[in-house]
C-alpha positions in Angstrom: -134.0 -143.2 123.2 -134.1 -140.1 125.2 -133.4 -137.0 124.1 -131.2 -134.7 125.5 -132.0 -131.2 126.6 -129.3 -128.6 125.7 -128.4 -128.2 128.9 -127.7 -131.9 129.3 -125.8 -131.7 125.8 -123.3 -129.1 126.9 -122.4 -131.0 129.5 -121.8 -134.2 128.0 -120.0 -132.4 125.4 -117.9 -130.9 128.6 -117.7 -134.1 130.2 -116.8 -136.3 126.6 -113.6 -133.8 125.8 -112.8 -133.8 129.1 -112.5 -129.8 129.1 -111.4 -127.6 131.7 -114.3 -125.4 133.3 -113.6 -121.8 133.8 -115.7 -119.3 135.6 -116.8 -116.4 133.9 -113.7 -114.3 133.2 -111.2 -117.1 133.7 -108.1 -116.5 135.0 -109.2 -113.1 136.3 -111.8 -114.3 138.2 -109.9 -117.2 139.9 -107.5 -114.5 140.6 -110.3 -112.4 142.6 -112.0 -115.0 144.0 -108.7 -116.2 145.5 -107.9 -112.3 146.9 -111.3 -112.2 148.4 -111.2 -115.6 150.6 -111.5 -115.2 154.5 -108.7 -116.0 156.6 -109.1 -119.6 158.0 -111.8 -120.9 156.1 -111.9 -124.7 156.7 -114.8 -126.0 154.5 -114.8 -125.0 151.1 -117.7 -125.7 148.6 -117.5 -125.6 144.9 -121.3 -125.5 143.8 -121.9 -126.7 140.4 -118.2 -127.6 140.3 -118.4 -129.3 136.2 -115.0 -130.5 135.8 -113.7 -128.9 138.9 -110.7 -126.7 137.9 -111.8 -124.6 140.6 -112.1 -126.8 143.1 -108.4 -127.9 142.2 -107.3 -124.4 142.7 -108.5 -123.3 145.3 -107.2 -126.7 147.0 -104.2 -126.0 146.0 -104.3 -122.2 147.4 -105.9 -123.6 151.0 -104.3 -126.9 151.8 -106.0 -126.4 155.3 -109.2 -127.0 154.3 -111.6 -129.1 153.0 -112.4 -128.1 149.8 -116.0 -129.8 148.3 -116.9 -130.3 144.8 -120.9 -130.7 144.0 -122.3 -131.5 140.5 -125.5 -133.4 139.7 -123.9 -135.0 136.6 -121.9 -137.7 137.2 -120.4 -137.9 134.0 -118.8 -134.3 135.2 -118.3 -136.1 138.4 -116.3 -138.4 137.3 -113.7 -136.2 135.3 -113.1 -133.9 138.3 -112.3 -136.9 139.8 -110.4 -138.4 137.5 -108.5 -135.1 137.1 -108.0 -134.6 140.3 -106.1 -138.1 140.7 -103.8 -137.3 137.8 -102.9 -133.9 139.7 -102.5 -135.5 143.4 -105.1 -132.8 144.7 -107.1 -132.7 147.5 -110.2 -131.8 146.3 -113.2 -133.9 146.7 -115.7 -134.5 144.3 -119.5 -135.6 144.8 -122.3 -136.7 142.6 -125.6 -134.9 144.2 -129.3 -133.8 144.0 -129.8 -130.8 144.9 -132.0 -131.8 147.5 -129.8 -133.8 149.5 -127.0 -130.7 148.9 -127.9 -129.3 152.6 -126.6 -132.8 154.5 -123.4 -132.4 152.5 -122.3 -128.8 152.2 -123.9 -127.6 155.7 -121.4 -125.2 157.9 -119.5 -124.0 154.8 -117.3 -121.2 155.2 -117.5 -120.2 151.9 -119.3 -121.5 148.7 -118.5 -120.5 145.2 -120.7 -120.6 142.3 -118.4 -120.1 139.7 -121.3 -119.3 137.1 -123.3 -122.2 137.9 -126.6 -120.1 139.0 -127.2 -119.7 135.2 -128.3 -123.1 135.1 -131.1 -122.8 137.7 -134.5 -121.5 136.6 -135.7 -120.7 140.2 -132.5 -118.9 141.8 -134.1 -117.4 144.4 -134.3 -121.3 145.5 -130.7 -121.9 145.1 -129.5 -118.7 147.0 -131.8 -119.5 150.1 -130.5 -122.8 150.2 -126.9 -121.2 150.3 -127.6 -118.8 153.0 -129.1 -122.0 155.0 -125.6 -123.9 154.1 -123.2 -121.1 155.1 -122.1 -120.8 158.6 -122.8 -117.8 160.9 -120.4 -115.0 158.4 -120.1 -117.4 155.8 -119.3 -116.3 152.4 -120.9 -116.8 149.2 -118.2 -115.8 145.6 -120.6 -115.7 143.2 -119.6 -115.4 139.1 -121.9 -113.8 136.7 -122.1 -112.6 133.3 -123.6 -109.1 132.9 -125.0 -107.9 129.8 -124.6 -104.7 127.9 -127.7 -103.0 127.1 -127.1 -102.9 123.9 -126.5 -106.6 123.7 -128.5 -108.1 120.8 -131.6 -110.1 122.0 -131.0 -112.9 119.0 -127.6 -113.5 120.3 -129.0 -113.4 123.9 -131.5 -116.3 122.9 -129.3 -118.6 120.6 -127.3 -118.5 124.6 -130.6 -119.7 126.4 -130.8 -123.0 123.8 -127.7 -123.5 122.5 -126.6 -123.8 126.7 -129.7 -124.5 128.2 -129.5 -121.3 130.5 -132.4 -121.2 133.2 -131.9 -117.8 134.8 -130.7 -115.1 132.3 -130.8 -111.7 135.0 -131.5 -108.5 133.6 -128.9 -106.3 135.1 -126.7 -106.2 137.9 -129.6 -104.9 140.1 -131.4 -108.2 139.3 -128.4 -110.4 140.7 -128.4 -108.7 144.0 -132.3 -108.6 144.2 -132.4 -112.0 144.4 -129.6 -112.4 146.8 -131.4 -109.8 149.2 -134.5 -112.0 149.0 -132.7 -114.5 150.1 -131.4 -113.4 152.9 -127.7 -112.4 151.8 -125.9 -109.4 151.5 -124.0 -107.9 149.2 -120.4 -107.2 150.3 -118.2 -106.7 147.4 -118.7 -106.3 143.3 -116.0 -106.6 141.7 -116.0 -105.7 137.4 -113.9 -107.7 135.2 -112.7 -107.0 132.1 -114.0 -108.3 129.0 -113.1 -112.0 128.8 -112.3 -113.8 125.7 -111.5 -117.3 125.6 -108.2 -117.9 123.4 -108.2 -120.4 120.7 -104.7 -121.5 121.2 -102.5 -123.8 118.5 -103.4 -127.1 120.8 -106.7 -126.7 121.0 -107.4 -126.5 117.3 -105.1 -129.6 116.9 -107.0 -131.3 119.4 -110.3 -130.4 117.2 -108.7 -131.4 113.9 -107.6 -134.9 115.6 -111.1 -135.8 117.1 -112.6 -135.0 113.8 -110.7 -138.3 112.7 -112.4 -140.1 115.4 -115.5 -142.3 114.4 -118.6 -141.2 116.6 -116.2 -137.8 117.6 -117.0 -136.0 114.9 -120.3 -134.2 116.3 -119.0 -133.4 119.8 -116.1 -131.6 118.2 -118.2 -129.3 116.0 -120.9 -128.9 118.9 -117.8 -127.5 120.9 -116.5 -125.8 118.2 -120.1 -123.8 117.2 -120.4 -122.9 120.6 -116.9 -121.6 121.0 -117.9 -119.3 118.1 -120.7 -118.2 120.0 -118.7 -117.7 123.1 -116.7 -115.3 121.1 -119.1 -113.4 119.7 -121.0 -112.7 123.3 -117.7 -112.0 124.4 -118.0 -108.4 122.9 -121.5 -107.9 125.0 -120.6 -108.6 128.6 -118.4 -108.3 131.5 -117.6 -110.8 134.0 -118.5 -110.2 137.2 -117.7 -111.2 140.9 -120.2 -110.4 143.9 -119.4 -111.4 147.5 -122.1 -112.2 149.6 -122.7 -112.6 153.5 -125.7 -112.0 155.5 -126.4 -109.0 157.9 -123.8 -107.1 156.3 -123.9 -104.8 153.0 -120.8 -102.7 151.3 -121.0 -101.5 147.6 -118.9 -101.5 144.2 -115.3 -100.9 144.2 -114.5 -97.3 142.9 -117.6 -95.8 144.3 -117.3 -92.7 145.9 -117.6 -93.1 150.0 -121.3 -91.4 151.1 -121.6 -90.1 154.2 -121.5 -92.9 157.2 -125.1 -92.0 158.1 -126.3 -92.0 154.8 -125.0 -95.5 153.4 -122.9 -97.4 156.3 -119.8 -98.7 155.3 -120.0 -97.6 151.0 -117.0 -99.2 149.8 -114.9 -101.3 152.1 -113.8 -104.2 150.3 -114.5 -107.5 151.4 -111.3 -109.1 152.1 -111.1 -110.7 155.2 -114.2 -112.1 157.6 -114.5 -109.3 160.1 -116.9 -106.4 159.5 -119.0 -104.8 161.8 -123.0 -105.8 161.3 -124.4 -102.9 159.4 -128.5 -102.4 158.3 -129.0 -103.4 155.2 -130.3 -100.9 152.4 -132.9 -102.0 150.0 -131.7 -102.5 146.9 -134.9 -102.5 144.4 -135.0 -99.0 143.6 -132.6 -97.6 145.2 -130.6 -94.7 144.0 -127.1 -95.8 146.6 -127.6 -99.0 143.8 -127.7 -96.8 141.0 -124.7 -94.5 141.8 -122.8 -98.1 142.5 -124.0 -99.2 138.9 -123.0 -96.0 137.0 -119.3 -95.8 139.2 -118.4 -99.3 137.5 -120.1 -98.2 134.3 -123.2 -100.3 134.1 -125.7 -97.7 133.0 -127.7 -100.2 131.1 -128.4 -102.1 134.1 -130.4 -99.5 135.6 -131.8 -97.5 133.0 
């Protein structure tokens, strides 16, 4: 029999309870995602989409378009779909390799990664693709934990097995590194605050119910010890959103503006799909980085 690898476990966990996915920080972040869309995007990709509750919602926010779930577990697959039925939505759902992701998500106006990029161990990989995918001023929302410096390390590491994380950045500067080398562009960072997930009345009913369940038993304590675990990162970490184009660069909100010639365009929020084409600055190293770090309070990152 094979044995599963703790990413694969998660997921069937996911996929067996039939959960609803949320991006790092939730409602929050659906919210910003949302406020940050261009006007008249017409192809939508969810990458990584697990059970698709953003796909759903942002389907149900842009009846216009086409909006494209993508998972490589069909077990996922087939709950987005199966949820997306029950709902009436218009989202989409497909079962794919990554390698055959190009022929199906080509000419996107935007693709999201709601947290999904943790799951990769090359990223630098994944975000070329995307830049390849995305249409000429295409839009990448991309969700991300960042860490406190202070963060434990055990607590880091009992993340990395108990999820089967593949990329685990160090720092905001590390995020937008890789997204430079891939050929996209920074536009907008966006800090949310802490996010912790609520253990409401239902759920623990549902938990106390599946426990009576022959062969339910494990899945329900799996979930359960890794909601524990979600809570106690939860103190560690803020979610964050970046928003990513190529040719184009813009910093944190609430940084002070620079002089024009010093740093083009420091600050403007991305919030529709028309900027002028700016030079991009290097970001390893740079101290326009730093003061963008230290303006949304993320020292650590660049200590």
């Amino acid at each position: 029999m094979k044995t599963l690898s703790s990413q694969d476990y998660y997921f069937s966990i996911v996929a067996a309870l039939k959960q609803k996915n949320v991006p790092p920080g939730g409602e929050a972040m659906m919210e910003a995602i949302l406020a940050a869309f261009p006007s008249g995007a017409l192809k939508i990709v969810d990458f990584g989409c697990n059970t698709g509750w953003i796909s759903r919602r942002v389907a149900r926010a842009f009846p216009q378009a086409e909006v494209i779930g993508v998972d490589e577990n069909p077990a996922i697959i087939e709950v987005a779909r199966e949820v997306a039925r029950l709902e009436d939505s218009t989202a989409v759902f497909s079962c794919v390799d990554i390698a055959a992701l190009p022929g199906i998500i080509s000419e996107a106006d935007v693709i999201i990664c709601g947290g999904s990029a943790a799951f990769f161990e090359r990223p630098l990989d994944l975000y070329r693709m995307v830049a390849r995918c995305l249409r000429p001023g295409g839009l990448l929302m991309d969700c991300h934990y960042v860490y406190d410096a202070d963060a434990p390390p055990s607590l880091r590491q009992e993340e990395k097995e108990t999820f089967g994380l593949g990329w685990m950045p160090d720092g905001l500067d590390d995020i937008v590194s890789v997204h430079e080398d891939a050929g996209l562009s920074v536009g907008k960072i966006k800090r949310l605050p802490r996010f912790h997930f609520e253990d409401s009345a239902a759920a623990r009913l549902a938990r106390d119910i599946l426990h009576t369940v022959p062969k339910m038993q494990e899945l329900a304590e799996a979930m359960a010890k890794r909601r524990r675990l979600i809570s106690k990162l939860a103190h560690h970490r803020h979610p964050y959103l970046l928003v990513a184009r190529a040719g184009e660069q813009i910093v944190a909100e609430g940084v002070t503006h620079r002089k024009p010639t010093e740093v083009p365009m420091a600050c403007e929020a991305v919030t529709s799909n028309r900027h002028a084409s700016v030079r991009r600055p290097t970001v390893a190293g740079c101290s326009f980085w730093r003061e963008a770090a230290r303006a949304v309070g993320l020292r650590s990152a660049y200590s």
